[in-house]
C-alpha positions in Angstrom: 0.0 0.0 0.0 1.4 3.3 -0.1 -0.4 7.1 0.2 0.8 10.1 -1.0 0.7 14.0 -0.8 0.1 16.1 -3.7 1.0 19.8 -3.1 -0.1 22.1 -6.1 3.6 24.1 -7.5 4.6 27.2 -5.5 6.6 30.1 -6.5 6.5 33.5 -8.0 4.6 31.8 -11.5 3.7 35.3 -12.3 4.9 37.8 -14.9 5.3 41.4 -13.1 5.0 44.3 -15.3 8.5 45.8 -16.0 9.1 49.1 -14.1 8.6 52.1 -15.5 10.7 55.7 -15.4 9.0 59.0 -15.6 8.3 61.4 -18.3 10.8 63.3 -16.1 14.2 60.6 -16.8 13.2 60.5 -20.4 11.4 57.1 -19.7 14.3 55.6 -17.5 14.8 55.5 -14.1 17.5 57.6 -12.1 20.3 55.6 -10.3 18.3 55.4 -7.3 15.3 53.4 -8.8 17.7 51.0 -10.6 18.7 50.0 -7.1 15.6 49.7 -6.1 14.1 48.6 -9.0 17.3 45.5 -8.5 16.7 45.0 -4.6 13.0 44.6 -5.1 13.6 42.0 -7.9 16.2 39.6 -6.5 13.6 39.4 -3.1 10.7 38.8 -5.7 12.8 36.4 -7.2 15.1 35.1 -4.7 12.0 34.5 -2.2 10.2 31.8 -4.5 12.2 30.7 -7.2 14.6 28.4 -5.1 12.1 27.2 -2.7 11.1 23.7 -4.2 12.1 21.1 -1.8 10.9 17.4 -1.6 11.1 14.1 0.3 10.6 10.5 0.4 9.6 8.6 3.6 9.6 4.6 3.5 7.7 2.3 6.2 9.5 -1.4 4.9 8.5 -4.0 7.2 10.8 -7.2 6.7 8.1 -9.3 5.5 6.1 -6.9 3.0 3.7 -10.0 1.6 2.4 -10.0 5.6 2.9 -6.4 6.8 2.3 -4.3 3.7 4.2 -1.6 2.8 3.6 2.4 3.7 5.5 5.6 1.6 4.6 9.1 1.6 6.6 11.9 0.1 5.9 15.8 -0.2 7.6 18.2 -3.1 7.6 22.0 -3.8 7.6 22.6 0.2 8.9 25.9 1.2 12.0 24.0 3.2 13.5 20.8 3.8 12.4 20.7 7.1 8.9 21.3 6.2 9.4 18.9 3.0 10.6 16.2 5.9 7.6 16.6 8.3 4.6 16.3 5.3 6.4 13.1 4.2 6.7 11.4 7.2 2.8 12.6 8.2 1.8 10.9 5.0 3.3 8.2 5.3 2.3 7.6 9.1 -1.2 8.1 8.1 -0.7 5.2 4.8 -3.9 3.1 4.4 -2.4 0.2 5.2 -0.8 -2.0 8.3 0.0 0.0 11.6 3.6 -2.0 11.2 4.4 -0.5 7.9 3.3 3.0 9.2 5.2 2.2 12.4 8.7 2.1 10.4 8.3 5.6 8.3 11.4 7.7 8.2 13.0 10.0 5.7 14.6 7.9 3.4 16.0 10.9 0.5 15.5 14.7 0.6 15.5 16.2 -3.1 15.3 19.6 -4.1 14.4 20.2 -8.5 14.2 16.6 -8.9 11.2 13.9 -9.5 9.8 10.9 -7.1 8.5 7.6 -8.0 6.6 4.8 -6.0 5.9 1.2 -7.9 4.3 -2.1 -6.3 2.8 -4.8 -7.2 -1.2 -4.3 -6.8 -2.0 -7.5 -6.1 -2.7 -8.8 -1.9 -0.1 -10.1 -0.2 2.6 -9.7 -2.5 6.7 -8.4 -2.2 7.1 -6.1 -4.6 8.2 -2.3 -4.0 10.1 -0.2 -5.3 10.7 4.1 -5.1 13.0 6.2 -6.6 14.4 9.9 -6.9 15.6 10.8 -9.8 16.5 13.8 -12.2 13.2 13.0 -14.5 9.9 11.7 -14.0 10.5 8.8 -16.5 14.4 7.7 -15.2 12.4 7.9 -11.6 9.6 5.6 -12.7 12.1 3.2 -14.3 14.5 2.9 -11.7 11.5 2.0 -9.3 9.9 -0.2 -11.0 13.3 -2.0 -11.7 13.2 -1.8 -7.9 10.2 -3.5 -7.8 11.1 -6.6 -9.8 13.9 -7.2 -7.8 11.8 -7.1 -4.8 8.6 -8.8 -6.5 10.1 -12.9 -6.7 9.5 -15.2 -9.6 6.0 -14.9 -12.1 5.4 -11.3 -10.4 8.7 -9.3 -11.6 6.3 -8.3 -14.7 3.1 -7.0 -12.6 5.1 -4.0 -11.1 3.1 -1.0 -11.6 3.9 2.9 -10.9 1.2 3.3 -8.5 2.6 7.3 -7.8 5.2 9.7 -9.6 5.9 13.8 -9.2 8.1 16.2 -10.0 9.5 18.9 -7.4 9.1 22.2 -9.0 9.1 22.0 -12.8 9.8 18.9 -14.4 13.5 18.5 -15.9 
């Protein structure tokens, strides 16, 4: 089993107007406003664009057929801590066994990268898999491969992405 968060993209995602000098400069501004002009751009900028921070928390009991399996991960938070707390929440609150929420910790932090989960759907079967990755698709293949490994004979093929996300915009 495994549950998820799903945080709509923060960040400045706006287009400001350009600034504007008077009739007085000849349509530019004087010295002064081209600092301030500069100051107020890089904290318009500076306060969003960077902030895109993710992470993956695993709950893997040693017998995941029995115990089930628990994951949770959180991307575009504001911080790392705040990427790390919404991950573990998550995955402490997976539908599945209280063992497999039991084990959750922080497993990667990311920051501009994407996240992958992969099981097998059916009951009472191995296979898992999760990955972090510099695109969605490496991601989703490197968990599923994950998965196989995990997933014993006649069930390596069943694998199935069963989440995938990109922290800020995909590469």
């Amino acid at each position: 089993m495994r549950y998820v968060c799903s945080h709509p993209p923060v960040g400045p995602g706006r287009s400001d107007p350009p600034f504007r000098g008077s009739r007085e400069t000849g349509g530019l501004l004087d010295p002064a406003g081209i600092l301030l002009a500069a100051v107020i751009a890089f904290v318009m900028l500076g306060a969003g664009a960077a902030r895109a921070d993710g992470a993956l928390a695993i709950g893997l009991p040693s017998d995941v057929a029995k115990q089930g399996f628990a994951s949770g991960y959180s991307y575009n938070a504001g911080n790392v801590d705040a990427a790390r707390k919404t991950a573990l929440d998550y995955c402490r609150r997976a539908p599945t066994n209280q063992r497999a929420r039991s084990l959750c910790s922080i497993v990667e932090t990311f920051n501009h990268k994407c996240v992958a989960v992969a099981m097998d759907p059916k009951a009472g079967t191995p296979g898992v898999g999760w990955s972090v990755a510099e695109s969605k698709s490496t991601a989703e293949s490197e968990a599923l491969a994950r998965c196989a490994a995990t997933a014993g004979d006649g069930r390596r093929d069943a694998c199935k992405v069963s989440d995938s996300s990109c922290d800020s915009l995909e590469p």
